[in-house]
C-alpha positions in Angstrom: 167.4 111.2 122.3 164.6 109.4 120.8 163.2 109.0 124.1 162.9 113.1 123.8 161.8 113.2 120.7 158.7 110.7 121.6 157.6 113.3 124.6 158.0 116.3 122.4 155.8 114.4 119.6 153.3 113.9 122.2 153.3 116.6 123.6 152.7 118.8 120.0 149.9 116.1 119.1 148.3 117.4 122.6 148.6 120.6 121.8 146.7 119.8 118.5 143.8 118.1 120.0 141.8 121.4 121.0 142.0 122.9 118.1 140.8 119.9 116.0 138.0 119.6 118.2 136.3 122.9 117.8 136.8 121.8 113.8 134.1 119.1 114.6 131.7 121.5 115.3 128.4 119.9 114.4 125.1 121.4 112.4 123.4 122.2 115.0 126.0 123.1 117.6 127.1 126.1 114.7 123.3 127.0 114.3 122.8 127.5 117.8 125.9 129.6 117.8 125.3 131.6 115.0 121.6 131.7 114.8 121.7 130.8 111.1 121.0 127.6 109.0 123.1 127.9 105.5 121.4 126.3 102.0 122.9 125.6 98.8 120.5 126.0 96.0 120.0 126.6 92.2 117.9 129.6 91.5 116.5 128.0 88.3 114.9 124.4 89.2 111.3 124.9 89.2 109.5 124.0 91.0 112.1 123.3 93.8 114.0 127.2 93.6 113.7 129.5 91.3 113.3 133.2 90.9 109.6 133.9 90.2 108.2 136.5 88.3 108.2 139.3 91.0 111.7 138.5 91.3 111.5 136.6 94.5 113.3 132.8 95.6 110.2 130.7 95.5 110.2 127.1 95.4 109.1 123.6 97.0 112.1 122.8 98.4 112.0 126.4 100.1 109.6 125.9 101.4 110.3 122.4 103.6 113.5 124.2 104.3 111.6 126.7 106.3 109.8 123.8 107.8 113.0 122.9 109.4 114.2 126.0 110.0 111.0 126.3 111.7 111.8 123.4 113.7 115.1 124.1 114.8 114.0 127.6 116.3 111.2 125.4 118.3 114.1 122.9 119.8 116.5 125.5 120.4 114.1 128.2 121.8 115.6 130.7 119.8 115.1 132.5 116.3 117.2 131.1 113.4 117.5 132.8 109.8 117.6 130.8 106.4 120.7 132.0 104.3 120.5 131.1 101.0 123.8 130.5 98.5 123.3 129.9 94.8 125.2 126.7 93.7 124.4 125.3 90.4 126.3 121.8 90.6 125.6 118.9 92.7 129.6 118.4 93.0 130.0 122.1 94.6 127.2 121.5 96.5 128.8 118.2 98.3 132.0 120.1 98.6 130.2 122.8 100.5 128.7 120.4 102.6 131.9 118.8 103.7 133.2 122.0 104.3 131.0 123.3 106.5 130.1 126.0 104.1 126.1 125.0 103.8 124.4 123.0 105.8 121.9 121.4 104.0 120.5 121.1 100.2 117.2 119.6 99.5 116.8 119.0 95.6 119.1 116.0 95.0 118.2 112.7 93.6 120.1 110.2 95.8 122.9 108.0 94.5 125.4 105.5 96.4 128.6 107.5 95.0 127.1 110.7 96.6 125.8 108.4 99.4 129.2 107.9 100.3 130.2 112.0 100.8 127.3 113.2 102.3 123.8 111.9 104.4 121.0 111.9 102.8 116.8 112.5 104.3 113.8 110.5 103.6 112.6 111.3 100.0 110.2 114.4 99.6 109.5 113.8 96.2 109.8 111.0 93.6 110.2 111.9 89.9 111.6 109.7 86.7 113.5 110.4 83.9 111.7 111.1 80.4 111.4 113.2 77.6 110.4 116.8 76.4 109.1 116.7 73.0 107.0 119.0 70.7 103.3 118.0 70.6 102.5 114.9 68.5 106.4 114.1 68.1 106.2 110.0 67.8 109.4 110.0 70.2 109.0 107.5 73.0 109.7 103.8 73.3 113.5 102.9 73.3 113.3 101.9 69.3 112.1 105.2 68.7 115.1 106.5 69.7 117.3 105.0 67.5 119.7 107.4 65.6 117.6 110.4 67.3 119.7 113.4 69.0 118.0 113.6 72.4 119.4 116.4 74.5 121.1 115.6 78.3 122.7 117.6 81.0 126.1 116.0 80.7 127.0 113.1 83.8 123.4 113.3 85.2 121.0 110.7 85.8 119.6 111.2 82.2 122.5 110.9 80.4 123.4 107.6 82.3 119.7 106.4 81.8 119.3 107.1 78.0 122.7 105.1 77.1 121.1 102.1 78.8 117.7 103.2 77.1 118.9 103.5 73.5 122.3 103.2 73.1 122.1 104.1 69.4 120.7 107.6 70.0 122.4 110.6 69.1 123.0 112.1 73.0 124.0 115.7 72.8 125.9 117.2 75.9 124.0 120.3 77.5 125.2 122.6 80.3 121.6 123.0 81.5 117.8 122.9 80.2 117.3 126.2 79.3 120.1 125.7 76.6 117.7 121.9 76.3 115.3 124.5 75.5 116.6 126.9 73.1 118.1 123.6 71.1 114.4 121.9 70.9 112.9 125.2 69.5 115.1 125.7 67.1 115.2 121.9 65.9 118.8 121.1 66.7 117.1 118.1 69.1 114.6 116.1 68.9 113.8 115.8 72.2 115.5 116.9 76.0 115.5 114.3 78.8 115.8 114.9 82.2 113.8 114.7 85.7 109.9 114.3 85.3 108.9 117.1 87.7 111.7 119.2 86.4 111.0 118.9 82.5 106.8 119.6 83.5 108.0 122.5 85.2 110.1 123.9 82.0 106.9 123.6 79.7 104.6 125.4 82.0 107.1 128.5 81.8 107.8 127.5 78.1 104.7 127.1 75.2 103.4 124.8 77.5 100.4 124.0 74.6 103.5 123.4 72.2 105.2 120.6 74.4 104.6 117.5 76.5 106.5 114.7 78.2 106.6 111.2 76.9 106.5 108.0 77.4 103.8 107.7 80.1 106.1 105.6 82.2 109.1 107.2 83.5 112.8 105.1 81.8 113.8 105.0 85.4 112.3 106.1 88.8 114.1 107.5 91.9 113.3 110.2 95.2 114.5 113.7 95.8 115.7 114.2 99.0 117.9 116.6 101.1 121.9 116.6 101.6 123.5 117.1 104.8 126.7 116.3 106.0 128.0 113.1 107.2 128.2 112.5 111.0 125.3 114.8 112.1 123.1 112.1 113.3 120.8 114.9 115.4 120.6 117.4 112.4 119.7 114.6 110.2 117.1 113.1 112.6 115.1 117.3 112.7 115.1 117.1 109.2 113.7 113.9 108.6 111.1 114.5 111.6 109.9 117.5 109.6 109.7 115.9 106.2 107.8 112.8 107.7 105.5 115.5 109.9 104.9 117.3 106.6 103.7 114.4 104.7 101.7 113.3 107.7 99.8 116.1 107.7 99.4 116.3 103.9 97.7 113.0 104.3 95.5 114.1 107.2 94.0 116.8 104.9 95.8 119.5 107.3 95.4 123.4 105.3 99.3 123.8 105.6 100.5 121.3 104.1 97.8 120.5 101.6 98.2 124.0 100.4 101.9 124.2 99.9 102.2 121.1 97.6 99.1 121.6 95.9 100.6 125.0 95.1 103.7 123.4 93.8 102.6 119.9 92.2 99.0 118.8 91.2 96.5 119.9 88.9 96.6 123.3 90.4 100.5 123.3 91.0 103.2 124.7 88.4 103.6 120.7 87.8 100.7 119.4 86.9 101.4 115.9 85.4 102.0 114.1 89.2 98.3 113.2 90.3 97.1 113.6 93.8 96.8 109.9 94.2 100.1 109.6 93.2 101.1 111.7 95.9 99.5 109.9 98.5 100.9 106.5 97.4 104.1 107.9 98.1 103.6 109.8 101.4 102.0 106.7 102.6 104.3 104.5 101.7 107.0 106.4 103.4 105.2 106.7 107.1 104.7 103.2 107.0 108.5 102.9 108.1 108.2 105.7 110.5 106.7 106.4 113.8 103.3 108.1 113.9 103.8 112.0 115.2 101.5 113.3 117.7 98.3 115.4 116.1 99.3 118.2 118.3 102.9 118.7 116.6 102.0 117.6 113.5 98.9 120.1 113.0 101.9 123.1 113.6 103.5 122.0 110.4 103.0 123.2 106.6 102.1 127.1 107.5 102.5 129.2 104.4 104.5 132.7 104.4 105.0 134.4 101.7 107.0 133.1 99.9 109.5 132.8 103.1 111.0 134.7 106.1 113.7 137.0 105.3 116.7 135.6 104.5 120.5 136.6 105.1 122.5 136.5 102.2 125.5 134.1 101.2 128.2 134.1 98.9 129.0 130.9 97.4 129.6 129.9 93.7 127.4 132.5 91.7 125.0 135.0 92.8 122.5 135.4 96.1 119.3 136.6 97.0 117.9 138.6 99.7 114.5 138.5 100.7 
């Protein structure tokens, strides 16, 4: 009897084994099935995505995504369109990862917890954490924070940061920086933190004569990178070959590239408080680890379009865009 049972046990496990194999279904096995490449963005985090004033998904990190969009369609010989899903939390945007509902994100500051859900690229971008504060507000060295309320988005970076910081100031919870916004205007903080780039990007939409960011030196530093799932060692490999191929020919002086971050960070860019030098430092620093690309692939990197090809639209958490 148990003999029987064993076999028939077997056997159903057997049976299983096809069907949980098409479930492993990797990145870019499902792009080159479906000719699409799924993101999970925010529409609101300037300058990564956001809606810009003629209504249209704009944003840095758009805009490497269609570098690798790009990229796949020249490895698989075929066209690929970028869908776009809103998501507004980091913690739906992992869940959509593991789920096979997006394929990549590319705004995230990288942590070990998150490290250990999902694969994360090369940084793009480093950024810090500091503080939004009305013009000529004394707010900025740890003492100066004492018994102060300083706005955060709650279980962020900034919120974990400032209790190490000043664990005497007043920290008031925030669901996201407009509201950070709306509560410095009307004086119920003193001051917002949150991510460098992030914050310079709020006051250049916001009174930016009214506002600026303090201290000079960031509380704590970290990169931006992209999410992708775990166990997609060849996806993961594209998209760091484009980011690396991107800041290569940044550095080179190449029109593409130069022009795209310029138009997002610099003195020209929405963000203006991260210098060109600074830039460099950190594109340099970065190919130093990596192999140099060929001139001939890397010259085809960094073209423009305006603002980006069409995309198909998603459902996820919130709305979509079409474009």
């Amino acid at each position: 009897m148990l003999k029987h049972l064993g076999l028939s046990l077997l056997g159903m496990l057997l049976a299983l084994m096809p069907a949980q194999s098409s479930l492993a279904e990797t990145v870019m096995e499902k792009v080159a099935r479906t000719g699409v490449l799924t993101t999970g963005i925010r529409f609101d985090l300037i300058p990564y995505s956001y809606v810009n004033d003629r209504g249209e998904l704009d944003g840095y990190s758009l805009n490497l995504l269609n570098l690798v969009r790009e990229e796949i369609e020249r490895q698989l010989g075929k066209e690929i369109t970028l869908q776009v899903v809103e998501s507004q939390d980091i913690g739906d945007r992992i869940s959509q990862l593991k789920s096979g509902e997006i394929d990549i994100a590319c705004d995230t500051v990288f942590t070990w917890e998150r490290d250990k859900q999902v694969d994360f690229s090369v940084s793009f971008s480093v950024s810090g954490i500091r503080l939004l504060v009305p013009k000529g507000s004394s707010l900025g060295s740890p003492e100066s924070l004492k018994g102060q309320a300083i706005g955060v988005l709650s279980n962020t970076i900034a919120d974990d940061t400032l209790k190490l910081v000043q664990p005497q100031a007043q920290l008031v919870p925030l669901s996201n920086y407009e509201e950070g916004i709306t509560a410095l205007k009307t004086g119920k903080i003193q001051a917002l933190a949150g991510d460098s780039i992030l914050l310079d990007g709020l006051r250049q939409t916001s009174e930016p004569d009214n506002y600026q960011l303090v201290p000079s030196e960031p509380y704590a530093r970290y990169g931006v990178a992209c999410m992708v799932p775990q166990d997609n060692s060849t996806f993961l490999n594209l998209v760091n070959y484009t980011l690396v191929k991107f800041m290569q020919g940044y550095l080179s002086g190449e029109k593409g590239p130069v022009e795209m971050l310029e138009r997002w960070i610099g003195p020209q860019g929405i963000v203006t408080g991260v210098s060109p030098e600074a830039v460099r430092e950190f594109f340099s620093y970065t190919l130093m680890t990596h192999e140099q690309i060929p001139p001939s692939e890397s010259q085809n990197s960094g073209k423009r379009r305006s603002p980006l090809p069409p995309l198909e639209r998603g459902e996820a958490k919130g709305k979509s865009q079409n474009f």
